[in-house]
C-alpha positions as CSV (number, residue, x, y, z in Angstrom):
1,X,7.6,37.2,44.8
2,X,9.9,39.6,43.9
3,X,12.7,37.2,43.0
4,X,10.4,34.9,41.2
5,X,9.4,38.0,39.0
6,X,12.8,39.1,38.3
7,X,13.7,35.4,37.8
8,X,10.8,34.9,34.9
9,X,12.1,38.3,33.6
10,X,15.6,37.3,32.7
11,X,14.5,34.0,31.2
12,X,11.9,36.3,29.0
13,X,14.9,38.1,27.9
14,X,17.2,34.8,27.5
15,X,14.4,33.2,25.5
16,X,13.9,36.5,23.4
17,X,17.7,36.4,22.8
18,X,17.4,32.9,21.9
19,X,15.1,33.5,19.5
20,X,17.0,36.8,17.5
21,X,19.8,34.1,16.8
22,X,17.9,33.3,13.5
23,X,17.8,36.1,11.3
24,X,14.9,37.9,10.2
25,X,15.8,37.0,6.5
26,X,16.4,33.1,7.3
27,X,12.4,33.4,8.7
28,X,11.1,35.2,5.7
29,X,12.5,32.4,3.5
30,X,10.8,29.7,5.3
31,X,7.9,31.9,4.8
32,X,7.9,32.0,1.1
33,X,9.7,28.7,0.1
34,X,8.5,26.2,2.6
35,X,5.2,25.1,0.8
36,X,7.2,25.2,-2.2
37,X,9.9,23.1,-1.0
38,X,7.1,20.5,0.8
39,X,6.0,20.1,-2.5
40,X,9.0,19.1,-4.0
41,X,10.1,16.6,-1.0
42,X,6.2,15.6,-1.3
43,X,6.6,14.7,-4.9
44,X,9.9,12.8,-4.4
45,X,8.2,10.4,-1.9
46,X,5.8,9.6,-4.1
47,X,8.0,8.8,-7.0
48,X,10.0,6.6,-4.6
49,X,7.0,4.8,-3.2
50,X,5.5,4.2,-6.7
51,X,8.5,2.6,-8.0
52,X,10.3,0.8,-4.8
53,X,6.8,-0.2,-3.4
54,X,6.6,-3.6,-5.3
55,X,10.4,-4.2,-6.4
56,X,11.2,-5.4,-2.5
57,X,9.8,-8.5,-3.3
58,X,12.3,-9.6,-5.6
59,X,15.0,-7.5,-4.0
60,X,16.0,-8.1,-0.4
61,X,18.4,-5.2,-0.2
62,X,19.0,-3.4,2.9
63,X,19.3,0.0,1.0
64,X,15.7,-0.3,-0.4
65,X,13.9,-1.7,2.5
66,X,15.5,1.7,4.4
67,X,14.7,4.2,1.2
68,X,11.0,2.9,1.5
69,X,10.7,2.7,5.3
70,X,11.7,6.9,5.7
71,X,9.5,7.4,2.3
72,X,6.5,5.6,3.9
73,X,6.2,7.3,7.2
74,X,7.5,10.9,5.9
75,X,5.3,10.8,3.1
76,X,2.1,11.3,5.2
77,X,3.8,13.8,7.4
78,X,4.8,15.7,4.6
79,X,1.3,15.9,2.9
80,X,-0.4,16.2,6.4
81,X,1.9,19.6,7.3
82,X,1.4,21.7,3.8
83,X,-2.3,20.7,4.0
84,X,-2.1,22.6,7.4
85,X,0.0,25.1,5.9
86,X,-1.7,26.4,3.3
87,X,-5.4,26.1,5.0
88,X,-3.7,28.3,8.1
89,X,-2.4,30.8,4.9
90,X,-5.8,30.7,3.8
91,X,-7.7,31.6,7.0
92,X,-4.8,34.7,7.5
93,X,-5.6,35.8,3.8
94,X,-9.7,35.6,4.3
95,X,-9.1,38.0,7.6
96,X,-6.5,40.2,5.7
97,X,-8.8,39.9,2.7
98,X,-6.0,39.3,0.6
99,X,-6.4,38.4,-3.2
100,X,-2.8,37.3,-4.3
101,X,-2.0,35.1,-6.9
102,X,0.5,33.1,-5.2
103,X,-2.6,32.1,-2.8
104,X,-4.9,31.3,-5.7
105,X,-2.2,28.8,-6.8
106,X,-1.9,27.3,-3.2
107,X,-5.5,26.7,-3.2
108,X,-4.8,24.5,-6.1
109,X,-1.4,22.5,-4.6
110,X,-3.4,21.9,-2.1
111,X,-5.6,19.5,-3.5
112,X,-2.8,17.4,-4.7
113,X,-1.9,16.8,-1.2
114,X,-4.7,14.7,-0.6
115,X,-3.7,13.1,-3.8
116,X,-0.7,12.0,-2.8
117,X,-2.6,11.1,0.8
118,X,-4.0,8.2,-1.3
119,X,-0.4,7.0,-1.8
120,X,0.4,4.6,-5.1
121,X,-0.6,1.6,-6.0
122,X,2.3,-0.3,-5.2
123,X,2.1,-0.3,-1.3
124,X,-0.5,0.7,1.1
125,X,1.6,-1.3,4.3
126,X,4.9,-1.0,5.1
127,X,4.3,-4.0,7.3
128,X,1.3,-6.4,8.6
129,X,1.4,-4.0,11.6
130,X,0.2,-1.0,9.3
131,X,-3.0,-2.9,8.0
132,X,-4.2,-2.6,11.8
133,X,-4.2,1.0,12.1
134,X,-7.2,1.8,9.0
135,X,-9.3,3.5,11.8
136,X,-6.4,5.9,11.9
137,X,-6.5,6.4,8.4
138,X,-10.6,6.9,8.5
139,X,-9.8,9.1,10.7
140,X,-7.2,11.2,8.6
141,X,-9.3,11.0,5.6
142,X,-12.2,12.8,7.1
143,X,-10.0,15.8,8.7
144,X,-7.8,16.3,5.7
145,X,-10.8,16.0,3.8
146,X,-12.8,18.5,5.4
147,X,-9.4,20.9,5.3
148,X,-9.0,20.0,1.6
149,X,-12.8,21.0,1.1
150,X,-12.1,24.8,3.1
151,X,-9.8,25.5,1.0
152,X,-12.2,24.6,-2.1
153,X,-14.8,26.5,-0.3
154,X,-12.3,29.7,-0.1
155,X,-11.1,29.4,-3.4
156,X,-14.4,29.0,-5.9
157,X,-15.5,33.1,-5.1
158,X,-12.6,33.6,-7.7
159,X,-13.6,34.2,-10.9
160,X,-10.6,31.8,-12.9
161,X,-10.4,28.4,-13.7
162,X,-8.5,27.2,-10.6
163,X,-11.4,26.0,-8.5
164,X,-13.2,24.5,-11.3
165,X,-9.8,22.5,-11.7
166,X,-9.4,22.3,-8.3
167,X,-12.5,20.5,-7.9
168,X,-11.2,17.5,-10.3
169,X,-8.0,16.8,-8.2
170,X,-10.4,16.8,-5.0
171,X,-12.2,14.2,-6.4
172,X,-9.2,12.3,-7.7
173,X,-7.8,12.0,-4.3
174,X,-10.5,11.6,-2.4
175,X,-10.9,8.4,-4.7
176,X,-7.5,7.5,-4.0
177,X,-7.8,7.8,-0.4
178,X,-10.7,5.7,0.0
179,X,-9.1,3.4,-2.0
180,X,-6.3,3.5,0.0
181,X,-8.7,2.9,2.9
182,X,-10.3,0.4,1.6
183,X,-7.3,-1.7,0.7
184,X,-5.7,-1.3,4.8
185,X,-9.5,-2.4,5.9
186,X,-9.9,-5.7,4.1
187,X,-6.0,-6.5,4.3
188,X,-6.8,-6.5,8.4
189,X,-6.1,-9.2,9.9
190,X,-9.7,-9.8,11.8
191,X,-11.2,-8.6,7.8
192,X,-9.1,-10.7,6.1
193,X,-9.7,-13.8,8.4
194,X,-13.8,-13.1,7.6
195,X,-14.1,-12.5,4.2
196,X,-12.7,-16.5,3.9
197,X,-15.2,-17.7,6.3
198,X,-17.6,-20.2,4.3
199,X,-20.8,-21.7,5.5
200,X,-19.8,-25.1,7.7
201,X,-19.8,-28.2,5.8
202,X,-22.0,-30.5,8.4
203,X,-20.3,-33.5,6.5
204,X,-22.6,-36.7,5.3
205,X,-26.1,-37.3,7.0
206,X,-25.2,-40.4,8.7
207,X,-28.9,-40.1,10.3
208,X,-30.7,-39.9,6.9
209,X,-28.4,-42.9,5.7
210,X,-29.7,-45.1,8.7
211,X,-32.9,-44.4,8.2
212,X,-33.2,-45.3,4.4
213,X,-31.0,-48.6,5.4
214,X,-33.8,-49.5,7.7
215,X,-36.2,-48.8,5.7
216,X,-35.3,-51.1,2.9
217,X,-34.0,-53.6,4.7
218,X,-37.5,-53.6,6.1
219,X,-38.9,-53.8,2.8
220,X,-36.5,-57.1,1.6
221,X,-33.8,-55.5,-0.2
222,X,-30.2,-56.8,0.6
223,X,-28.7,-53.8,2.2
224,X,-25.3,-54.0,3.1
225,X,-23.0,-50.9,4.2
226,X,-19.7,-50.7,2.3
227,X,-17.0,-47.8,1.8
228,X,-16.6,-45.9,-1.0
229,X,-13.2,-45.9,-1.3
230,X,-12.4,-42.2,-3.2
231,X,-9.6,-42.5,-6.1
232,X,-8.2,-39.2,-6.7
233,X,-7.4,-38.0,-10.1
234,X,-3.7,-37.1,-10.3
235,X,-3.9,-33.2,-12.1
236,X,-1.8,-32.2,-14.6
237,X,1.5,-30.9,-14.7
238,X,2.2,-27.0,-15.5
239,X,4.8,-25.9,-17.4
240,X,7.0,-23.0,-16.0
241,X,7.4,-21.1,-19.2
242,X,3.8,-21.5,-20.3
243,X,2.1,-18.4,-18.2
244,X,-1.2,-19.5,-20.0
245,X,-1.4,-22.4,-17.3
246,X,1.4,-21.5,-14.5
247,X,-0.6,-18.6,-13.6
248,X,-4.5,-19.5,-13.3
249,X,-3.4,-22.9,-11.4
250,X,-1.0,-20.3,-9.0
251,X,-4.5,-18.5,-8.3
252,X,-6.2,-21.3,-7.4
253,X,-3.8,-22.4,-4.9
254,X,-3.8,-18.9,-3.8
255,X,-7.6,-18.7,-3.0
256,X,-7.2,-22.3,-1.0
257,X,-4.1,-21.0,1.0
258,X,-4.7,-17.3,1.5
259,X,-6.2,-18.8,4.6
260,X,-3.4,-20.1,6.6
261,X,-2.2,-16.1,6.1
262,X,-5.2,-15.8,8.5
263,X,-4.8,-18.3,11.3
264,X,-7.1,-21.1,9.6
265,X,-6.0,-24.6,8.2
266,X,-7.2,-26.1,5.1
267,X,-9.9,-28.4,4.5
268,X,-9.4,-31.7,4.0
269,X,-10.2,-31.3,-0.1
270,X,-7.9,-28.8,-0.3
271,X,-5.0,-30.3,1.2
272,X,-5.0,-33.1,-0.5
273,X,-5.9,-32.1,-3.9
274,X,-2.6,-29.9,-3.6
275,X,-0.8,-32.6,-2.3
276,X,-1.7,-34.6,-5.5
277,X,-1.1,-31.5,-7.9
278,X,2.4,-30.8,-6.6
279,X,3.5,-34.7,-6.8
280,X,3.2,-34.5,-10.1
281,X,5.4,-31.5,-10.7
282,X,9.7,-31.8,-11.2
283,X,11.1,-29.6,-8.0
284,X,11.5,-26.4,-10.2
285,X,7.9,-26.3,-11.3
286,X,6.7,-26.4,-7.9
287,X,9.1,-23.6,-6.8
288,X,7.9,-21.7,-10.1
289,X,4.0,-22.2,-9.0
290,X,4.9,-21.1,-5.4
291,X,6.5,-18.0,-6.5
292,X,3.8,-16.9,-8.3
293,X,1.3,-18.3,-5.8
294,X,3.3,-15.7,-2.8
295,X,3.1,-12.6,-5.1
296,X,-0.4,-12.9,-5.2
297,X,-0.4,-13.4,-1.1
298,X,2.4,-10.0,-1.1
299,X,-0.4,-8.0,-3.2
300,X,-3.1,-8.9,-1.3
301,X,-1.5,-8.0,1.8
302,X,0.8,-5.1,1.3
303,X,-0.6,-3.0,-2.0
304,X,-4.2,-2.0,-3.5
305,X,-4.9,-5.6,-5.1
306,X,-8.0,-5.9,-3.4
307,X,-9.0,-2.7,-4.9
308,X,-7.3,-2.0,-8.3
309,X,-7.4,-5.7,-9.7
310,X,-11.4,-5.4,-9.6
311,X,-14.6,-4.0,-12.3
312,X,-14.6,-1.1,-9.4
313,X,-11.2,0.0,-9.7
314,X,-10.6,-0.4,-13.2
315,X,-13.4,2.2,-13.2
316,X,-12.3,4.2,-10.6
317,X,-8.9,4.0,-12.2
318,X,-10.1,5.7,-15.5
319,X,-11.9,8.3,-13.3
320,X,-8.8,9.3,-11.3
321,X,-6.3,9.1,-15.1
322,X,-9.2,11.3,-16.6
323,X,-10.0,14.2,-14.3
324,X,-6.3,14.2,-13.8
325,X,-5.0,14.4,-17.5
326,X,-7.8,16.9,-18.4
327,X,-6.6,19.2,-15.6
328,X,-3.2,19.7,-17.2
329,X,-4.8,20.6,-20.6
330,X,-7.1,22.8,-18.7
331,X,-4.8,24.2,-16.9
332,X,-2.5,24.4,-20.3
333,X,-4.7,26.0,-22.3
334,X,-7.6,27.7,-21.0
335,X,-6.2,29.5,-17.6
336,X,-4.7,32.8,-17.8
337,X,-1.1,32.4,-16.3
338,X,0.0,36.1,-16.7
339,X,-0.4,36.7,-13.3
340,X,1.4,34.1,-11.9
341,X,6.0,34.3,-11.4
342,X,7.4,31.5,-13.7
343,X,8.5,29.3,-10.2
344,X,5.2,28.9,-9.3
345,X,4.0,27.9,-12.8
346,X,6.7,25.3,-13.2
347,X,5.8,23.8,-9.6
348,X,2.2,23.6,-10.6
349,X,3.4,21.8,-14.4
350,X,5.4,19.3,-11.9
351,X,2.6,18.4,-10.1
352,X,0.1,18.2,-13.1
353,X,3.0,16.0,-15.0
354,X,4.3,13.7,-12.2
355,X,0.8,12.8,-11.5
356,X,0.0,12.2,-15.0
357,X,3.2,10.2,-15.1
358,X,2.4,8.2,-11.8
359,X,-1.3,7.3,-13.2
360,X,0.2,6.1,-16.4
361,X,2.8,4.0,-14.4
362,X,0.2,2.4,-12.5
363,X,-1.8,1.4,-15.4
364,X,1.6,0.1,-16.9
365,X,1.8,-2.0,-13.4
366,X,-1.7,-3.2,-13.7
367,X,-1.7,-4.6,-17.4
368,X,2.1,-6.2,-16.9
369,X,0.8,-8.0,-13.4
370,X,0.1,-12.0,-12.6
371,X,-3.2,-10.7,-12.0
372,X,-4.3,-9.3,-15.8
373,X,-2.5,-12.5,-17.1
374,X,-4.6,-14.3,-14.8
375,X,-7.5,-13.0,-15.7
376,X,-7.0,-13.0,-19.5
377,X,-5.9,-16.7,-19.6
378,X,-9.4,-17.6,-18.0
379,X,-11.1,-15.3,-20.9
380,X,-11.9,-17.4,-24.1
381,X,-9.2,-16.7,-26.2
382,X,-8.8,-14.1,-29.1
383,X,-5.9,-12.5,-31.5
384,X,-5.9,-9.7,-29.0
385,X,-5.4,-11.2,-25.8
386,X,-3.1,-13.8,-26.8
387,X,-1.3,-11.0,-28.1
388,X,-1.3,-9.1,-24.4
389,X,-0.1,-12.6,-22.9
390,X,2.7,-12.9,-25.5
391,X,3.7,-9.2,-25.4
392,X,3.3,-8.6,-21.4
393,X,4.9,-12.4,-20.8
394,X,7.1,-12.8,-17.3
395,X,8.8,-15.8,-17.8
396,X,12.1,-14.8,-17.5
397,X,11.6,-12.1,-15.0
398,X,12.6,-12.0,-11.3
399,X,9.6,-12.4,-9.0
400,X,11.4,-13.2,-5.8
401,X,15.0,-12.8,-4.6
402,X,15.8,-16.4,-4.5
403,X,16.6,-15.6,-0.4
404,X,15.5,-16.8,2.3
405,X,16.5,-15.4,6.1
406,X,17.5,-18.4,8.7
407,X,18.8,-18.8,11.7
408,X,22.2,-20.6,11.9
409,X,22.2,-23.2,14.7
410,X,25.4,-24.5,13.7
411,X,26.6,-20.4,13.9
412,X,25.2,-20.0,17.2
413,X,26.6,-23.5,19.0
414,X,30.3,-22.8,17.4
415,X,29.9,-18.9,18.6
416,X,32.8,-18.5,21.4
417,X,31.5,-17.1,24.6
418,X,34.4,-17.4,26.5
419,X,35.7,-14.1,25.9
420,X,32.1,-12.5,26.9
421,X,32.3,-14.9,30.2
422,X,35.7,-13.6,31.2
423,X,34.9,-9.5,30.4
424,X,31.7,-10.0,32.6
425,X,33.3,-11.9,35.5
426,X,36.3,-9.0,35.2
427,X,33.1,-6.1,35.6
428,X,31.5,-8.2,38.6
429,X,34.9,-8.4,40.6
430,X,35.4,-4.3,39.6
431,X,31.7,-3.7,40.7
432,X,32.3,-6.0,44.1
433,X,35.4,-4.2,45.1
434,X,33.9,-0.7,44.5
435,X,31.0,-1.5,46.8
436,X,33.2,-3.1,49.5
437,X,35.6,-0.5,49.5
């Protein structure tokens, strides 16, 4: 017993040692800067994931697919960890019942947090994989919501504007979250394979057909059964550079194909209308159709399309742009910032403006997408929209990389194994020997 004291002794002292190798100072400074600094690697995920999240499907390189990998998982962690930060800083502060600016400020950060919890527009799924784990992210959204709402709790006793202003991020990210949510639940695979699951077509009423052939033929008509032999009406052919007709048609192959995304076939009307509409296109239209057609299936599947792109989320997209813009003028122009050390107040401008800037970006995204074009060349047309089409028009612009990933059978029957044969043979006789002695 003794021993096994004295032994637990010295390891208290070895860890103690241990932990006086960093410096008091070092400590302090992770104290006071690491909320600060979360803020500013929070902020540069976001920017990264707002403008990389859509470009990789037109760029295949490997440098962008491994920027956007590390910004999607960190960015959650990053959020997730100053959330639990500053609601632990809080709870310390109520105990201490400490009333210090620098905390009144943190109160406010905070909110953006769950902001950037709601992640941009551009991508909600790294992968396919990502779409299956939205229970996760139910989960997150009520436990960083209920941390976010503390910390309002906490902060509105404070007789300033902060809470008030507060209040209008909480409710900008919460909208983003659930949109966010939203998005990963109906791009799941068991969702996604439901909402296209029609009512059964029982095909023709062969029994109801007999009957009435009976039944005349009863009555002295000449009945006789023929077969209607269905002549199918060739469609027209699009035109690449005309978006006015490229894009609706690309929708509408979209909606009849979305559904071998989920495990299903097409009916027989669907497959061969398309077969008919693409015999009439040259090769390049076809590819120029298809193109289109798979960055409709990309935005379904990866970003918020199923959210942003509808009379819901144009609405909650105003909210979000409002309460946000009108909590930088607020903040601007009616809170007292005497108080607060110039660092802090120039963090709290970078949040207010990159947000503002990331809204504004996504609204630029949303108009300039196959999906307003889409929608606007179905409207009856006017001055002003023809104008949008003509001012907003994609023709010349990239909308896949024009690469595709294959395997090389030639590569791998041509590969020379020889050289593997004869270094593994060499280990097996080295491996023999040594066990034979």
């Amino acid at each position: 017993m003794q021993v096994a004291s004295v032994a637990g002794a010295l390891i208290l002292v070895e860890r103690r040692r241990l932990i006086q190798v960093i410096p008091d100072s070092f400590i302090q400074f992770l104290n006071e800067w690491e909320v600060r600094v979360l803020i500013l690697i929070s902020l540069t995920l976001q920017t990264l994931l707002s403008t990389l999240g859509n470009r990789r499907k037109f760029i295949c390189k490997i440098w962008i697919r491994i920027i956007l990998w590390c910004a999607y998982l960190f960015a959650d962690y990053v959020a997730i960890v100053s959330l639990g930060i500053i609601a632990k800083s809080t709870l310390d502060g109520c105990r201490k019942d400490v009333d210090e600016p620098l905390k009144r400020l943190m109160w406010f950060w905070a909110q953006f947090f769950l902001l950037h919890l709601g992640g941009p527009d551009t991508i909600t799924a790294y992968s396919l994989e990502d779409n299956e784990l939205w229970l996760r992210h139910l989960v997150g959204l009520v436990i960083q919501t209920g941390l976010a709402f503390y910390i309002l709790l906490v902060a509105f006793p404070t007789s300033s504007w902060l809470p008030v202003l507060s209040v209008l991020i909480f409710v900008a990210g919460l909208i983003k979250y659930g949109e966010r949510l939203f998005a990963l639940f109906a791009s799941n695979s068991e969702n996604f394979r439901d909402s296209m699951v029609t009512e059964p077509d029982p095909g023709p009423n062969y029994a109801k057909f007999m009957e009435e052939f009976t039944l005349k033929k009863a009555e002295g008509f000449y009945v006789e059964a023929a077969e209607v032999i269905e002549i199918p009406v060739p469609a027209q052919p699009s035109f690449p550079n005309d978006n006015g007709k490229l894009i609706p048609e690309a929708y509408d192959l979209f909606l009849k194909f979305k559904c071998l995304f989920a495990d299903a076939i097409l009916s027989f009307q669907d497959r061969d209308s398309s077969q008919h509409y693409f015999q009439n296109l040259s090769p390049e239209q076809a590819f120029d159709v298809v193109e289109v057609e798979l960055g409709f299936v990309f935005d379904e599947l990866y970003t918020k399309a199923s959210v942003v792109y509808k009379a819901g989320g144009i609405v909650l997209r105003t909210i979000t742009f409002s309460v946000t813009f009108f909590a930088l003028m607020a903040f601007l122009f009616l809170c007292e910032k005497s108080a607060y050390k110039k660092r802090d107040l120039m963090i709290t401008y970078m949040l207010l403006v990159v947000a503002i800037c990331l809204e504004m970006y996504a609204v630029w995204v949303l108009i300039n997408s196959d999906w307003t074009q889409n929608w606007l060349s179905r409207r009856e047309r006017t001055t002003f929209s023809s104008l949008i089409i003509r001012w907003f028009q994609r023709s010349n612009e990239r909308r896949w990389s024009k690469k595709m990933a294959q395997y090389s059978l030639l590569d791998l029957c041509v590969r020379d194994k020889s050289a593997v044969r004869l270094r593994n043979k060499k280990n097996f006789s080295a491996k023999s020997q040594s066990y034979l002695g």
